[in-house]
C-alpha positions as CSV (number, residue, x, y, z in Angstrom):
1,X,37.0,9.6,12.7
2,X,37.3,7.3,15.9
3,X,33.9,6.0,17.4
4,X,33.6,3.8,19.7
5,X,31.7,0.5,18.7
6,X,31.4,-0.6,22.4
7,X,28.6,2.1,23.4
8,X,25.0,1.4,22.0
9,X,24.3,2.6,18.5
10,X,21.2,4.5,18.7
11,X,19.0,4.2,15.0
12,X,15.8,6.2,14.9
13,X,13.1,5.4,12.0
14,X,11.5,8.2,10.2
15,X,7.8,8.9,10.4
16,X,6.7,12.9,10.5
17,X,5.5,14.5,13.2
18,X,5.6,10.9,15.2
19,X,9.2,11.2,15.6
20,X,8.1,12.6,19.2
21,X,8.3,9.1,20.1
22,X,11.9,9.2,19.7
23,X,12.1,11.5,22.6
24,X,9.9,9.6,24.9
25,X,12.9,6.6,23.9
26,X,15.8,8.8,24.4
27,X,14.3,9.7,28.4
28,X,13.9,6.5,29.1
29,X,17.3,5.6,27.8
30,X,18.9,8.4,29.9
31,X,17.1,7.4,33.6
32,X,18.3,3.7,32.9
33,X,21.8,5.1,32.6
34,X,22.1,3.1,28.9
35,X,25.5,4.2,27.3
36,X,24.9,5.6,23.6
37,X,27.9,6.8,22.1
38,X,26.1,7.0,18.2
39,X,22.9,8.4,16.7
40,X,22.0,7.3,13.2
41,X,18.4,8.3,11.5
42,X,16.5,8.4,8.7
43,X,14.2,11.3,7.8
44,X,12.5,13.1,11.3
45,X,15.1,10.4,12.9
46,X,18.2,12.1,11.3
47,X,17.0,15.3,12.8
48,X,16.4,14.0,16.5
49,X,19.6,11.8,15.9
50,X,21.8,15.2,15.3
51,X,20.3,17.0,18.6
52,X,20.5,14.2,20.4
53,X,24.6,13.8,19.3
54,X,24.8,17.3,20.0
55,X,23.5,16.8,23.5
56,X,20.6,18.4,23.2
57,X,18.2,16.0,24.4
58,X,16.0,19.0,27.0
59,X,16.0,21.1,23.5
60,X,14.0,18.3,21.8
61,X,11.9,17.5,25.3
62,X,11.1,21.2,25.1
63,X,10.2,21.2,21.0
64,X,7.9,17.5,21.4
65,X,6.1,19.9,23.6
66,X,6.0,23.6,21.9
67,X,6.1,22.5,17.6
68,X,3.3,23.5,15.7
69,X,2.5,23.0,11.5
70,X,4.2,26.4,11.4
71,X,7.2,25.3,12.5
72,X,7.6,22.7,9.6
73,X,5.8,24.3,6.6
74,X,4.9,27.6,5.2
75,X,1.4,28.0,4.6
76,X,-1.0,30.6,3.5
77,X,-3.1,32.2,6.4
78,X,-5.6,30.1,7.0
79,X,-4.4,27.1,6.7
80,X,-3.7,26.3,9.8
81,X,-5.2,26.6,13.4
82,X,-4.2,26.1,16.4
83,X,-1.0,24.3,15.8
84,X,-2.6,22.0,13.1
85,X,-3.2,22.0,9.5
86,X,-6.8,23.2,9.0
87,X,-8.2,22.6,5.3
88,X,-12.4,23.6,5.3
89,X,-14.7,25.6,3.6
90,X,-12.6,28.9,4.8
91,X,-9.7,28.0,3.1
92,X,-11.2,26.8,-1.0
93,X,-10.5,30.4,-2.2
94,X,-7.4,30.1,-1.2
95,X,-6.6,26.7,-2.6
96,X,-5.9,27.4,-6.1
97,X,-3.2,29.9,-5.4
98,X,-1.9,27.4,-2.9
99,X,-1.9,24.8,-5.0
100,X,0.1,26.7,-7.6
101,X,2.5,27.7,-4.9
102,X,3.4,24.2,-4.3
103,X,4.3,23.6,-8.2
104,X,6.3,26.6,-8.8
105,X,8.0,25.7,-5.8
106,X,8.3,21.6,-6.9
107,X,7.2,20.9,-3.5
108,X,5.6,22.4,-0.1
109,X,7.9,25.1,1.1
110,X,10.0,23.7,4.6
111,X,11.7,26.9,5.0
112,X,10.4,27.1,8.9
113,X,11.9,23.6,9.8
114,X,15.0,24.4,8.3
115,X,15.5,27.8,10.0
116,X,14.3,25.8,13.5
117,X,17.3,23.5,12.8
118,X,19.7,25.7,11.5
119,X,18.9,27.9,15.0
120,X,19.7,25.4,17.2
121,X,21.9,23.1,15.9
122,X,25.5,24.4,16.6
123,X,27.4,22.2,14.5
124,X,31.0,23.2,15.9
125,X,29.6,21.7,19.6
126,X,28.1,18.4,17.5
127,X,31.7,17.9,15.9
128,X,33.4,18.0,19.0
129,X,30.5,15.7,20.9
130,X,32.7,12.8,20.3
131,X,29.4,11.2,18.9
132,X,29.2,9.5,15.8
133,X,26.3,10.4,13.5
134,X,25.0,9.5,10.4
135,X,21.5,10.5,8.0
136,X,20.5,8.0,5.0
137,X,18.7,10.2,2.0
138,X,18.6,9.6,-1.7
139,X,20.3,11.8,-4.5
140,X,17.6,12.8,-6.8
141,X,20.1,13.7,-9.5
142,X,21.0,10.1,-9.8
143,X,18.4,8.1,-7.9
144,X,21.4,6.7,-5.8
145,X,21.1,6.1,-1.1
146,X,23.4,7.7,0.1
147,X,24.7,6.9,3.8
148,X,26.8,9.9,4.6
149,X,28.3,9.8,8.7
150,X,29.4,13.4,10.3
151,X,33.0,13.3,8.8
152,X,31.9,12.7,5.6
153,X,29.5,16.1,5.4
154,X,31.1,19.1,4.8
155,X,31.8,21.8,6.7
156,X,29.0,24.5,7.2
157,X,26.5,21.4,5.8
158,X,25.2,19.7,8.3
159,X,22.3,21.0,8.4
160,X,21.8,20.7,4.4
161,X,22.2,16.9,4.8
162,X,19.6,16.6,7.9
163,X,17.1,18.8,5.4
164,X,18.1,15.9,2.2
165,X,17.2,13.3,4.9
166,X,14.0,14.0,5.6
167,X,12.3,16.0,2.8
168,X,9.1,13.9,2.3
169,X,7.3,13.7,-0.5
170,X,5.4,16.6,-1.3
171,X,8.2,18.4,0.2
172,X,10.9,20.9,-2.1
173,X,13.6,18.6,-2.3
174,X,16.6,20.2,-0.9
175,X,19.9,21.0,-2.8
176,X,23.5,20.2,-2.1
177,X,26.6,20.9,-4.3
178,X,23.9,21.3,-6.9
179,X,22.3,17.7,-6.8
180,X,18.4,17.5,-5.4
181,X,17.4,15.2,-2.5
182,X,14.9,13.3,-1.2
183,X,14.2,11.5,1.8
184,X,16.0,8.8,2.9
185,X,12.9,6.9,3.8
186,X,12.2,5.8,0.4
187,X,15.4,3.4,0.8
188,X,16.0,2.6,4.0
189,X,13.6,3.9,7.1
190,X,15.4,2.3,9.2
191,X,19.1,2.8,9.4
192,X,20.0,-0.8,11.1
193,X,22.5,-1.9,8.5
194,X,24.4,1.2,8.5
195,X,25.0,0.9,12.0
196,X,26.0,-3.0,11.5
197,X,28.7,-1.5,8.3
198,X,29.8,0.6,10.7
199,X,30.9,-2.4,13.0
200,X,28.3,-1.4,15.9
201,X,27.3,-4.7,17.5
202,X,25.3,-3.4,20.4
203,X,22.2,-1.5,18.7
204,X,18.9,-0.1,20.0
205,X,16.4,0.6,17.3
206,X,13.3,2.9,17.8
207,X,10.5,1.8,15.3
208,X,8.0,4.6,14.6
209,X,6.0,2.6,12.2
210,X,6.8,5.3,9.6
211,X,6.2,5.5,5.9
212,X,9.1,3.7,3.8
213,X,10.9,0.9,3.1
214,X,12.0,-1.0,6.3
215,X,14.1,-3.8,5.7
216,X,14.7,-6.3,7.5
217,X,17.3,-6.4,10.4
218,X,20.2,-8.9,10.0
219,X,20.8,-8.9,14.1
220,X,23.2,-12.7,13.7
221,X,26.4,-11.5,16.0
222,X,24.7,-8.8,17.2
223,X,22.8,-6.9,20.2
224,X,20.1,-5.6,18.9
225,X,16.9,-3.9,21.3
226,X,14.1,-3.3,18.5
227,X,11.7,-0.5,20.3
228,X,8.6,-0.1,18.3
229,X,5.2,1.9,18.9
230,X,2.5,-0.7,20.6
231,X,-0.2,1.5,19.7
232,X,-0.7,2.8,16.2
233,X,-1.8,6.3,16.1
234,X,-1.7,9.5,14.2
235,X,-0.3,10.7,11.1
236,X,2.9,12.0,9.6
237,X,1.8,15.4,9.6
238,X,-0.8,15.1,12.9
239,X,0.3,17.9,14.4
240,X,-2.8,17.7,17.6
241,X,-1.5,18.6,21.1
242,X,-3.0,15.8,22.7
243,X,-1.7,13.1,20.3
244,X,1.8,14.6,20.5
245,X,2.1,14.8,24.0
246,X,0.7,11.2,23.8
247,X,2.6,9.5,21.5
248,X,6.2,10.9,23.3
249,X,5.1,9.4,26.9
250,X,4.6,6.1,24.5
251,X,7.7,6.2,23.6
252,X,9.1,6.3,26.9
253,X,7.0,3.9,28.1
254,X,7.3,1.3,25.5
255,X,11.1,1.5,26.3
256,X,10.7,1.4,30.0
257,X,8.6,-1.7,29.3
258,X,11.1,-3.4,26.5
259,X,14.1,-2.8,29.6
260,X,11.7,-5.0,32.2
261,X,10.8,-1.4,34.1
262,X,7.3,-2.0,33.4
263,X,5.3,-5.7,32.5
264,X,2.0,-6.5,31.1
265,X,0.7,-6.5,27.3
266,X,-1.5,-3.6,26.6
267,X,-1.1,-1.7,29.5
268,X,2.3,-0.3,31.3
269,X,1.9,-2.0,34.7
270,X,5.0,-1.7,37.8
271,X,5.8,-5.3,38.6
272,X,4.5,-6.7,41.8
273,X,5.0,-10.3,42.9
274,X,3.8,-9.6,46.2
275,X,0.0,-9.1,44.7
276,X,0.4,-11.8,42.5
277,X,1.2,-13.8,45.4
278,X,-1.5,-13.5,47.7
279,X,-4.4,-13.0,45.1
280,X,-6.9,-15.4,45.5
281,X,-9.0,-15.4,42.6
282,X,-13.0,-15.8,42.3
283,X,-13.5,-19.9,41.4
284,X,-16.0,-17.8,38.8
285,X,-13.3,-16.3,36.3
286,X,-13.1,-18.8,33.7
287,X,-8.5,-18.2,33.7
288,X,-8.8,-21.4,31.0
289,X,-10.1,-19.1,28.6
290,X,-7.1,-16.7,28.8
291,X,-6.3,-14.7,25.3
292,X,-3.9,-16.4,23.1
293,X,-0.9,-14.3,23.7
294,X,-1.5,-14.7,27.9
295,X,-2.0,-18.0,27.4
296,X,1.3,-19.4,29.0
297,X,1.3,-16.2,31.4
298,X,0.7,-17.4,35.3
299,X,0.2,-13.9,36.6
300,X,-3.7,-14.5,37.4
301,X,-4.3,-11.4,38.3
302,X,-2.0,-9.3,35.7
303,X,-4.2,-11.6,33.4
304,X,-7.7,-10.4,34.8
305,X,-6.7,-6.8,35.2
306,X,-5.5,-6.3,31.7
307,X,-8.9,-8.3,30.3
308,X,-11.1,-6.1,32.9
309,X,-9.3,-3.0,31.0
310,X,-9.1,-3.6,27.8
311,X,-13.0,-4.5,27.2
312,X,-13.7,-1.0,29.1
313,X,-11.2,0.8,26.8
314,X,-9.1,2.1,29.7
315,X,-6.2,4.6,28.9
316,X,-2.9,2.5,27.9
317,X,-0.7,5.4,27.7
318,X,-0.1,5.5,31.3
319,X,2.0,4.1,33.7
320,X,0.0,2.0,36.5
321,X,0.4,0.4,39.7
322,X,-1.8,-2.8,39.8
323,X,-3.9,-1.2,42.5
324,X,-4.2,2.3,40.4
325,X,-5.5,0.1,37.2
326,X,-7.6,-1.4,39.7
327,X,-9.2,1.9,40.7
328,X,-9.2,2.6,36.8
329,X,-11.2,-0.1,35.8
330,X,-13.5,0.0,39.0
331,X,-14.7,4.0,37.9
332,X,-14.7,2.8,34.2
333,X,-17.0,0.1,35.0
334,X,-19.4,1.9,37.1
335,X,-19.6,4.8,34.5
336,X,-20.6,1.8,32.1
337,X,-23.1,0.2,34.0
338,X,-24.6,3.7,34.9
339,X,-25.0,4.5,30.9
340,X,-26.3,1.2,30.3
341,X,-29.1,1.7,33.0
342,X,-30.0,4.4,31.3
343,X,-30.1,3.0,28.0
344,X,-32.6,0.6,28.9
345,X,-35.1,2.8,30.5
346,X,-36.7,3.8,27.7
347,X,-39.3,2.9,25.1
348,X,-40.2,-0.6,23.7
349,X,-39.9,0.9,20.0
350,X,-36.1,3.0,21.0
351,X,-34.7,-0.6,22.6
352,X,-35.9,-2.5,19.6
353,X,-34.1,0.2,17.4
354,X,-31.0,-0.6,19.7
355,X,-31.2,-4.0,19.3
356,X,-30.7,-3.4,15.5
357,X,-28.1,-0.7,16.1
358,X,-26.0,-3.5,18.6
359,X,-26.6,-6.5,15.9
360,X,-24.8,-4.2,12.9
361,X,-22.3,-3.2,15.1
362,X,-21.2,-6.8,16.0
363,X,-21.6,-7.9,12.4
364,X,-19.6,-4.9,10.7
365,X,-17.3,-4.2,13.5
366,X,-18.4,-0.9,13.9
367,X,-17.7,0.0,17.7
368,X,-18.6,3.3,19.3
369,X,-18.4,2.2,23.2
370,X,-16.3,-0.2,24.7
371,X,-16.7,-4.2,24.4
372,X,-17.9,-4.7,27.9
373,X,-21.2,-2.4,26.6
374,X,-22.1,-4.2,24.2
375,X,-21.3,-7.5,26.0
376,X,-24.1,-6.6,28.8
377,X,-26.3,-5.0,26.0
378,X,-26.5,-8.4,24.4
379,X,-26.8,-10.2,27.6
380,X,-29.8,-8.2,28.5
381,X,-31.5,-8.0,25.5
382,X,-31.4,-10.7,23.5
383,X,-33.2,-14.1,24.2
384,X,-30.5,-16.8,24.8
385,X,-29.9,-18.2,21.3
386,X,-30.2,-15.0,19.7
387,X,-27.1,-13.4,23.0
388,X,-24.4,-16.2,22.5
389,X,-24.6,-16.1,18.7
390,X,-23.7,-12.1,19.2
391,X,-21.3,-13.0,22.3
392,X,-19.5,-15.5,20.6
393,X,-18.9,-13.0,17.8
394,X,-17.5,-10.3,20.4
395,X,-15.6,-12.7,21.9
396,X,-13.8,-13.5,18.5
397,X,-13.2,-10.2,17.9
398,X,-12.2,-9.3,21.9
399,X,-10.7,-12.7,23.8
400,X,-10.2,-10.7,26.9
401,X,-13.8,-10.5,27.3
402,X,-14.6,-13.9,29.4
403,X,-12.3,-13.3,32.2
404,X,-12.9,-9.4,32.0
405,X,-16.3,-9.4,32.1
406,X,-16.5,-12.5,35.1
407,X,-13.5,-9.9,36.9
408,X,-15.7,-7.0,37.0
409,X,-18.9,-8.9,38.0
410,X,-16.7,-10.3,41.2
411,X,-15.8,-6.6,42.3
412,X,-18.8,-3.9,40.7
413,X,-22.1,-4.1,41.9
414,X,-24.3,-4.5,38.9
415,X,-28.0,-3.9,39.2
416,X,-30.5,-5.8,37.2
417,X,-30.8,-4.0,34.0
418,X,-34.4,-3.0,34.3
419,X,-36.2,-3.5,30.9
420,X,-39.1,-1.7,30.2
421,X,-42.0,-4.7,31.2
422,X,-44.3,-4.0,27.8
423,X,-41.2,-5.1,25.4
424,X,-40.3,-8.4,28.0
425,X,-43.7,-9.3,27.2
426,X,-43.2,-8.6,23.5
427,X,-39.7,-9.5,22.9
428,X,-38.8,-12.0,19.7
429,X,-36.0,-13.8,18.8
């Protein structure tokens, strides 16, 4: 079969339900006009890599948004709510017989997912795509990878060799010609090499930080764009709305960022040299103690904006404007400083209790609120020794904080934290 090693070889990693990302990656792709003339995936990735080879990128925009756990696996009633596995007290009569149901079936029973491939995937139209495509999986029978390409799958079996791909464990393994399957993961998660056997020398990899064995890229000679989740969430079977919506508009964003559409480090920021040009910053914020990994980065106020965020815990999954982080940061910090005025008005025995509370969280690392509230909690609380023993150790643990905490004093109005005068008068180191 001809394909044409000149387009961009498209290889998507395996990882569940977080193959949504893949989608988020493919949009992006398609509104910065990159040319992909070859899909190659392992697992969830060979299954987004056929539709996508098909041309049937809006199908797979419209499934990210509409799959539920009943889509994937059969399970008994109860199991599952709302979209989501759902294991609890209602369900332990009901386990047992589950439980069975999994052995005598070797495996949890994907029936659903491969009826939603096998109804939408129209393997005459992917043949004729002039797309090359290609699934890594692992003959059971054997214990042997196998990297089988489009031409290389029979005829009326396409489908059978997505299902080999990406039967996790715990999943029935699927049968072809009589030999069991597994999931390709297990050998390689990340299909880079195929595509380099292949003779693809311009390749875009999306990364979904999957379960597997990823090995390691031999890019000498070679093109290669390596996409990869920046924020680590969910599971393989996390099946929640909110994180799948989520975790696609990562992926586009991650890619939009990786193609210079977007800048910055944790947050997806629109590049403006204009602002960057006239900002004239507070002689106040302390720029020599920028983080590490900004530490060569002359963007002064990219610098303070993404230290301001980050120790307020703004939302990264969004694209911003530096004047609609600005606005982000402003509402998150006065929401702070409100619930740390309240905090304080209290009784001498509840902020001694909270001085305890803030003291194990610093020294275990055990965060409920964002940095900046604990930051000002110390501040306030503690006499000096005792505050820049617990600063320091924030600080270690969250470099953005001097310049993100001397940003937000230049532009919020911060009342004095008004502590209850009977524990001033009391208060010990």
């Amino acid at each position: 079969m001809y394909h044409n090693t000149e387009d961009y070889c498209l290889v998507l990693g395996g990882g569940g339900s977080k193959g949504v990302y893949h989608i988020g990656v493919w949009q992006a792709l398609q509104q910065l006009g990159i040319p992909v003339g070859a899909f190659l995936g392992t697992s969830i990735g060979a299954v987004i890599a056929a539709f996508l080879a098909q041309g049937s990128g809006k199908f797979l925009e419209r499934l990210g948004q509409e799959i539920t756990v009943d889509n994937v696996i059969n399970l008994p009633d109860g199991f599952a709510r709302d979209g989501e596995i759902d294991i609890g007290l209602h369900t332990i009569s009901s386990i047992p017989h589950f439980f069975a149901s999994i052995l005598n079936n070797k495996g949890l029973d994907t029936a659903p997912f491969r009826r939603l491939i096998g109804d939408n995937l129209d393997e005459e139209a992917l043949r004729k795509s002039g797309k090359d495509f290609g699934v890594v999986t692992i003959n059971v029978t054997n214990l042997k990878p196998r990297e089988v390409f489009l031409e290389d799958m029979e005829y009326g079996k396409v489908v059978d060799y997505i299902m080999a791909s990406s039967a996790f464990p715990g999943f029935k393994n699927p049968q072809i010609d009589g030999k069991s399957f597994m999931d390709g993961g297990m050998y390689d998660n990340i299909p880079y090499a195929m595509a380099r056997k292949r003779g693809y020398r311009k390749i875009i990899v999306s990364d979904l930080s999957g379960i597997g064995r990823t090995r390691r890229p031999q890019i000498d000679g070679c093109i290669t764009v390596y996409i990869k989740n920046s924020i680590d969430m969910g599971w393989v079977l996390d099946m929640n709305r909110d994180f799948l919506n989520a975790f696609m508009l990562l992926g586009y964003l991650d890619t939009m960022r990786t193609f210079g559409r977007f800048t910055g480090y944790s947050y997806f920021l629109e590049p403006d040299n204009e602002q960057e040009q006239v900002y004239a910053p507070d002689p106040s914020i302390p720029f020599d103690k920028k983080p590490q990994y900004m530490c060569y980065d002359r963007r002064e106020l990219l610098v303070a904006l993404e230290c301001a965020a980050s120790i307020l815990n703004v939302e990264k999954i969004h694209a911003y404007s530096y004047g609609e982080l600005e606005k982000a940061i402003l509402k998150s910090a006065r929401e702070t400083e409100d619930k740390i005025v309240r905090v304080v008005q209290t009784s001498k025995e509840r902020i001694i209790s909270l001085m305890k509370e803030l003291k194990e969280a610093v020294l275990n690392r055990n965060f409920t609120e964002c940095p900046y509230y604990y930051y000002r909690l110390v501040t306030a609380l503690f006499q000096p020794s005792s505050s820049e023993i617990l600063k320091k150790a924030l600080e270690r643990l969250n470099p953005e904080l001097p310049i993100g905490v001397a940003w937000i004093a230049c532009h919020v109005s911060r009342s004095p934290v008004a502590i209850p005068a009977e524990f001033l008068a009391k208060r010990t180191e």
